[in-house]
C-alpha positions in Angstrom: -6.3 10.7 -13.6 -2.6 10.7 -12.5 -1.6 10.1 -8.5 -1.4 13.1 -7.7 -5.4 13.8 -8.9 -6.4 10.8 -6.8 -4.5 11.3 -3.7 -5.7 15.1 -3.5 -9.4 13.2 -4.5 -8.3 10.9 -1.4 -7.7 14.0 1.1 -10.6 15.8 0.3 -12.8 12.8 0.7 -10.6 12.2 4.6 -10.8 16.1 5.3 -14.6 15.7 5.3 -14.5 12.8 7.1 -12.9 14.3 9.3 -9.9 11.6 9.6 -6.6 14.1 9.4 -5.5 14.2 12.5 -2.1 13.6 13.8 -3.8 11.9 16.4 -5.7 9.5 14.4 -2.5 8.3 13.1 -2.5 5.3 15.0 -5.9 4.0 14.4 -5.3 4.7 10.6 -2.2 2.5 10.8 -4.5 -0.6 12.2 -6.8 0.3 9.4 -3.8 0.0 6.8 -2.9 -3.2 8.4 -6.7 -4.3 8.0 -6.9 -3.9 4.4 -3.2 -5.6 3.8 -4.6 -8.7 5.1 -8.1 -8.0 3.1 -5.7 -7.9 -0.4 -4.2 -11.4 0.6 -7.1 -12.8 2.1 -8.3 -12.0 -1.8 -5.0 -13.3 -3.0 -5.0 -16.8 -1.0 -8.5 -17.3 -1.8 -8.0 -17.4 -5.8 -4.1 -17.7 -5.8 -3.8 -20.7 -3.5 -6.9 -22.5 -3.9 -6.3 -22.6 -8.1 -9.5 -20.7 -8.5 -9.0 -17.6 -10.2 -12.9 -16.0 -10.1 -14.0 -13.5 -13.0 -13.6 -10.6 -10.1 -10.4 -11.9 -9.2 -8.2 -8.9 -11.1 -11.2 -6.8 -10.2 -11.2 -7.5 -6.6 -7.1 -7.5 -6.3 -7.1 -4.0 -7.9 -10.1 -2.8 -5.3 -8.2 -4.2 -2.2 -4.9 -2.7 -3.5 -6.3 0.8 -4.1 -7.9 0.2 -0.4 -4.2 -0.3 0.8 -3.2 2.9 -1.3 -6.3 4.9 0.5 -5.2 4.2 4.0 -1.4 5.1 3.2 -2.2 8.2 1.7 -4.4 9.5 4.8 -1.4 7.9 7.0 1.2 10.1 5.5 -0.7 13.2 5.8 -1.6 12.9 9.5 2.0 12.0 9.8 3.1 14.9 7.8 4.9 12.5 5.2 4.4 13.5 1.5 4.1 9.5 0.2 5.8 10.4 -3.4 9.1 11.7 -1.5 9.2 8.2 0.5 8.6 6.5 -2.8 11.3 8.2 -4.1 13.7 7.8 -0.8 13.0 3.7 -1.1 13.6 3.4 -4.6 17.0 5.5 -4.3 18.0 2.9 -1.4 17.1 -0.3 -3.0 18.2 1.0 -6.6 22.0 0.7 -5.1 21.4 -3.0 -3.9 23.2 -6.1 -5.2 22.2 -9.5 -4.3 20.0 -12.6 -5.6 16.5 -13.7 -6.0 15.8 -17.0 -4.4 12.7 -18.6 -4.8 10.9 -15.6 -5.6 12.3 -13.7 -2.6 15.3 -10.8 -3.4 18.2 -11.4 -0.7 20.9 -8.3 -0.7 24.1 -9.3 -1.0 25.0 -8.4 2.6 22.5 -10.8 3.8 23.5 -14.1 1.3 
């Protein structure tokens, strides 16, 4: 299925939950913030602690399409279409210059 099959999978599946509503847009940004902290909660656990579990990959991938879930029913109560901010972030940071240090990218502004 491409992205645009799963996000319209995604709204159908909020619409009957009844979770669009512009007003709801708050409490489904907590929820995004919830499930970041799920995926590195995962992460730490196996990354961290050496211990990469046979569900590791599995479990990354689940949290990560969580965190893709709650964006996608963001956007739409916020009116956002998420491909077009996609595209807007990659046009800003394709311009940047700078460095990676120690894993981190610093523009060049910033170094």
């Amino acid at each position: 299925m491409t992205f645009e099959d799963l996000q319209k999978l995604t709204l159908e599946w909020a619409d009957d939950k009844d979770l669009l509503h512009s007003e709801n847009a708050n409490t489904q940004f907590m929820k995004f913030i919830e499930e970041v902290f799920e995926f590195k909660t995962e992460f730490d656990i196996s990354y961290y602690q050496g211990e990469v579990s046979k569900n590791f990959w599995d479990n990354l991938n689940l949290e990560m399409g969580d965190i893709f879930v709650t964006l996608i029913i963001l956007c739409k109560q916020l009116g956002l279409d998420p491909l077009m901010c996609l595209d807007m972030a990659y046009r800003k940071i394709s311009k940047r210059t700078g460095k990676t240090i120690n894993g981190q990218f610093y523009k060049s502004e910033d170094l």
